[in-house]
Backbone bond lengths (Angstrom), bond angles and torsions (degrees), N, CA, C in turn:
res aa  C-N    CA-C-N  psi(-1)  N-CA   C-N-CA  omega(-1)  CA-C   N-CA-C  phi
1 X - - - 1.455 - - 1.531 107.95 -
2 X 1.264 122.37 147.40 1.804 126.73 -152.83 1.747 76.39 -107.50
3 X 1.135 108.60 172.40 1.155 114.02 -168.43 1.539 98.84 -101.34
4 X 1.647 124.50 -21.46 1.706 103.38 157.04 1.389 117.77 -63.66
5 X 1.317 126.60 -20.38 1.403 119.14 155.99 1.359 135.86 -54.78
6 X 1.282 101.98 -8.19 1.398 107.33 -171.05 1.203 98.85 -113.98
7 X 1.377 135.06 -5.30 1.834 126.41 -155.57 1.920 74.76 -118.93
8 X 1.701 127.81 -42.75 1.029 96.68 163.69 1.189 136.44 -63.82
9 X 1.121 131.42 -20.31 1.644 146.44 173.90 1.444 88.76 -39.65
10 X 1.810 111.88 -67.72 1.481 110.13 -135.53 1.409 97.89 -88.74
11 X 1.204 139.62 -30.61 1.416 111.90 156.54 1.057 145.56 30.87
12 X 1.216 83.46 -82.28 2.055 103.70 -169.88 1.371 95.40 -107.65
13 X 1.750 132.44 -16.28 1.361 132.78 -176.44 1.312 106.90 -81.88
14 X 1.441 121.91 -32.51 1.082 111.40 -154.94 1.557 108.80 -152.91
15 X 1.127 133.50 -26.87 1.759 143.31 175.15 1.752 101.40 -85.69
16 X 1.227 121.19 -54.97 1.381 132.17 173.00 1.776 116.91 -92.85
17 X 1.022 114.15 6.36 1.342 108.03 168.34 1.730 115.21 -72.17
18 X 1.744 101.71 136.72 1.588 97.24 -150.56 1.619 96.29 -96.99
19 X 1.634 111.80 9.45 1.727 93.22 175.21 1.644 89.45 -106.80
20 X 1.469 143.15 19.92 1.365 106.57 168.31 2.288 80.45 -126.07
21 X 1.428 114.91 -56.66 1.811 91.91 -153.55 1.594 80.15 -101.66
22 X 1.274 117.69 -58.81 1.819 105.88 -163.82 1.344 141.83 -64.66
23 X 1.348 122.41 160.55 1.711 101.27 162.01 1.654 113.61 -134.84
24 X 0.727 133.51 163.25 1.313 157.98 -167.30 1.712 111.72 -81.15
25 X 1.860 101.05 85.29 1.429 102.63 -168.77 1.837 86.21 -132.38
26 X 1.753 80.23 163.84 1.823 99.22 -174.70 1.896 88.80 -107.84
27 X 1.348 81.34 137.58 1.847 91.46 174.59 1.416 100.39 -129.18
28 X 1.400 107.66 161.21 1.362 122.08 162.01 1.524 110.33 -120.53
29 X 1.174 123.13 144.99 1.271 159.78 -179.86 1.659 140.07 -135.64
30 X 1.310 110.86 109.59 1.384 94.30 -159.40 1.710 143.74 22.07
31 X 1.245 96.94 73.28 1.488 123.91 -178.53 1.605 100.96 57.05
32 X 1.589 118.93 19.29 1.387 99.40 167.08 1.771 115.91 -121.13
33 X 1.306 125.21 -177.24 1.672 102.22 -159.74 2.148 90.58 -136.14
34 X 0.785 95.24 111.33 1.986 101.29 177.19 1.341 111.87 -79.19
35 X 1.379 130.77 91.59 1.760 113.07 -171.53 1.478 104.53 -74.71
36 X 1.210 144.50 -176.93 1.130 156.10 -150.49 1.819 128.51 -35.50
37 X 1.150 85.44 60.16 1.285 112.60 -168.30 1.892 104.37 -63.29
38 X 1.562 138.87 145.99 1.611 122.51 168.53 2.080 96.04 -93.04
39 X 1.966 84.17 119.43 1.653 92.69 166.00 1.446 105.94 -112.69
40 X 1.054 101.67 155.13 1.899 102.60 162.22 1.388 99.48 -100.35
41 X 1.212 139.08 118.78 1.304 125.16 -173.37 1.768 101.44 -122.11
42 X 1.097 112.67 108.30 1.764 106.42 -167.95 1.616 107.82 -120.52
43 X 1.574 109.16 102.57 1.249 104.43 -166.46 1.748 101.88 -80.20
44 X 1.429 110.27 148.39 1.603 101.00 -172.35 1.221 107.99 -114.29
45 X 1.279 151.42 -35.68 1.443 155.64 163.36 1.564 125.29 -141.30
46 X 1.580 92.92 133.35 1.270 67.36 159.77 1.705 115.34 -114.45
47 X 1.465 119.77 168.28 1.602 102.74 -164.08 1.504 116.73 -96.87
48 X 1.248 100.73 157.18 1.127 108.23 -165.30 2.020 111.37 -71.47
49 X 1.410 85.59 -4.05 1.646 98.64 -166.74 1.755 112.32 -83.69
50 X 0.879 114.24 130.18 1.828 92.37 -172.18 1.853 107.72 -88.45
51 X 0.854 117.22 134.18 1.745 144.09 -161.05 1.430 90.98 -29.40
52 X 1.066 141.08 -40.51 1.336 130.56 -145.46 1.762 113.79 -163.86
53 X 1.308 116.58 161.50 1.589 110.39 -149.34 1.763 89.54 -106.35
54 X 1.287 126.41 -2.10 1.415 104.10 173.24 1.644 117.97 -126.50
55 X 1.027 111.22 168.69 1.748 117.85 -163.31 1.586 124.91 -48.50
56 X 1.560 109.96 -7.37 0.992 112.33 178.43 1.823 127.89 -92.67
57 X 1.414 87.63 -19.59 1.894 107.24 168.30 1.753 96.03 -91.76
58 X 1.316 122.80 49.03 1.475 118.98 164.75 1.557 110.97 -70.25
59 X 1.276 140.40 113.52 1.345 114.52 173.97 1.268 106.30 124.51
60 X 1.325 104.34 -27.98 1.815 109.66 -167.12 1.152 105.16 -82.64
61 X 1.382 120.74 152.25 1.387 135.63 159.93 1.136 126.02 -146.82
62 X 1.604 120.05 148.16 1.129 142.02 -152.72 1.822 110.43 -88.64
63 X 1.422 133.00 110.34 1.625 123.38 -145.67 1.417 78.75 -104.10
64 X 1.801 141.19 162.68 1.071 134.91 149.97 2.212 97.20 -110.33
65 X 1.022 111.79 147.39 1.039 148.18 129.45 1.593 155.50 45.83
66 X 1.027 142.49 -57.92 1.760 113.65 -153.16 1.514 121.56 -106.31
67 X 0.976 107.13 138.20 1.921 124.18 -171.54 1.517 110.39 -120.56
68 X 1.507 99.81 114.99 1.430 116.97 170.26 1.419 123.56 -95.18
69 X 1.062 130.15 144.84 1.827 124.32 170.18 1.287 106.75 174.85
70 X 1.376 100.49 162.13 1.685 100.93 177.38 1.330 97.80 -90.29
71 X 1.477 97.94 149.68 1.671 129.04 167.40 1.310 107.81 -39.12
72 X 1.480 114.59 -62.67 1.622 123.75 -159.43 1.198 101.13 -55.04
73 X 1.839 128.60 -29.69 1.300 127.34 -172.69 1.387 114.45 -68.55
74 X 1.308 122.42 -4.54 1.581 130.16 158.73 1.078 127.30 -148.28
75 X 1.007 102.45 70.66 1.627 149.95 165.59 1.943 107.54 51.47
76 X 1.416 92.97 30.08 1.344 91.07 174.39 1.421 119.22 121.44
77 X 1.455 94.93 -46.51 1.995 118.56 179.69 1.320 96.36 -51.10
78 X 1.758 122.51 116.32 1.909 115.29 116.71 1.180 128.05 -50.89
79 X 1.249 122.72 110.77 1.315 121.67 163.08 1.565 113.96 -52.74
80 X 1.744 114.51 126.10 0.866 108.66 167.76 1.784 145.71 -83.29
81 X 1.242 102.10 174.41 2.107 88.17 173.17 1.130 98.58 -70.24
82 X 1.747 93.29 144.61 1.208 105.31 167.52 1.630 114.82 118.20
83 X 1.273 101.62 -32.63 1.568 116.07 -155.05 1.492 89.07 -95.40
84 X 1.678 114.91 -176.33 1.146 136.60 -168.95 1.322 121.06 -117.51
85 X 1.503 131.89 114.35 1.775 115.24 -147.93 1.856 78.54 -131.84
86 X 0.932 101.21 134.59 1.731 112.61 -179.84 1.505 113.06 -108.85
87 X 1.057 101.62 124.65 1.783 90.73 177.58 1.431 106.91 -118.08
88 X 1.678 126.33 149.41 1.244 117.53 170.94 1.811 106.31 -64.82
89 X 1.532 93.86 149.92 1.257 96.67 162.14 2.010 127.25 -158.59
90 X 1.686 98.99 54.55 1.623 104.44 156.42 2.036 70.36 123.93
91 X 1.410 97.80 -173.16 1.218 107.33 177.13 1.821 126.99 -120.82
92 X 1.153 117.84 141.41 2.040 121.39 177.77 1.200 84.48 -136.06
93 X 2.138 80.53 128.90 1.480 92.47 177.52 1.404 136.22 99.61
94 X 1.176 117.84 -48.22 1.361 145.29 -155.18 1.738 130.33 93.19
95 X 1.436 85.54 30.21 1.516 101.80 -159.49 1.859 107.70 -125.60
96 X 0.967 140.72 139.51 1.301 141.13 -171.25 1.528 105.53 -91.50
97 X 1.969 101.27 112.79 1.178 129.72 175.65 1.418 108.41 -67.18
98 X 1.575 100.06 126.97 2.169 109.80 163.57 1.513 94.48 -98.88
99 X 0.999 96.27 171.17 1.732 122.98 176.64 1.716 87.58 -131.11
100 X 1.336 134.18 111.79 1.565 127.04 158.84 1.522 96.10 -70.98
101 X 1.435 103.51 165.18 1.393 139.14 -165.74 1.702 116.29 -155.12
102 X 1.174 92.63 111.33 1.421 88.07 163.73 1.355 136.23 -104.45
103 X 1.305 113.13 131.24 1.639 115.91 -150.65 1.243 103.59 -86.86
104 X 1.741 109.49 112.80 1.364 137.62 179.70 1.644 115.90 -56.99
105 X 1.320 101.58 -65.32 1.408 110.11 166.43 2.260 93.60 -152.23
106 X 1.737 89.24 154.10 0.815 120.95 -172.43 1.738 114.59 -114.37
107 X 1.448 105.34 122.21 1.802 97.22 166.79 1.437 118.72 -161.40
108 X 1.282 121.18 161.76 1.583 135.25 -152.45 1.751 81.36 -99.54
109 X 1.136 138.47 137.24 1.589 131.55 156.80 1.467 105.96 -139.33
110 X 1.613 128.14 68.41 1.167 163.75 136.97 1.817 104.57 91.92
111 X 1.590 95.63 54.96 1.346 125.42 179.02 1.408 118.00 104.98
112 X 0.785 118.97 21.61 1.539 135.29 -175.05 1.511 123.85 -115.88
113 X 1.085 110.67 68.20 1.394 99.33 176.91 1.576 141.59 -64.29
114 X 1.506 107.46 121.81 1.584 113.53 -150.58 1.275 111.37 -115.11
115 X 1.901 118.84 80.42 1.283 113.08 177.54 1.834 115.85 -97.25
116 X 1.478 86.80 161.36 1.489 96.05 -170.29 1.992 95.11 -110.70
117 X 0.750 109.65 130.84 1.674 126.70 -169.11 1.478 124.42 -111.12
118 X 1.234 106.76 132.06 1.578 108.40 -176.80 1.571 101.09 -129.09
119 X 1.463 128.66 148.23 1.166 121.14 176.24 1.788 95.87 -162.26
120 X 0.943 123.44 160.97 1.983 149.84 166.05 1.324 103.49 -76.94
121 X 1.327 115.57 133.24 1.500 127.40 169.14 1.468 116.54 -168.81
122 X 1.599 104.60 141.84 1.607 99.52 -166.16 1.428 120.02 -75.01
């Protein structure tokens, strides 16, 4: 076994496995919707800087970031920079909450798609 056989193996064995790093979230992606897809979703800061330089972004803050998953789990597509990657997150309403994201940088790392995420939050 080549050792990309083995980093694909672990994937889903072991980087996306949802009883030790991942969990089991529905995203949307360019007008399409992934139900229970395994993400690692690891938000890393949020900043201390508030979003914007005039009185009306009072409150806001700037969230950083990173989303793991395999490719195959949406149907192949990297989401690119630039674009808007939604992740569920708990429920309002009775209705299943996204958090949008905007995709910082985007990359394939031998089926693994490895985005870096920016999003607004109060």
């Amino acid at each position: 076994m080549s050792f990309k056989d083995m980093v694909k193996r672990d994937i889903k064995g072991v980087f996306l496995n949802t009883d030790e790093f991942a969990q089991l979230h529905t995203v949307r992606y360019d007008g399409e919707e992934y139900r229970d897809i395994p993400v690692s979703l690891q938000k890393i800061r949020q900043s201390d800087k508030k979003a914007g330089s005039n009185n009306h972004s009072e409150g806001i803050y700037l969230v950083s970031a990173k989303a793991y998953f395999d490719i195959n789990d949406t149907d192949g597509k990297l989401p690119e920079q630039g674009m808007i990657f939604a992740v569920d997150d708990g429920e309002a309403n009775g209705k299943p909450f996204f958090v949008r994201y905007r995709i910082v940088t985007s990359e394939n790392v031998m089926g693994m798609a490895c985005l870096e995420l920016e999003a607004y939050d109060e």
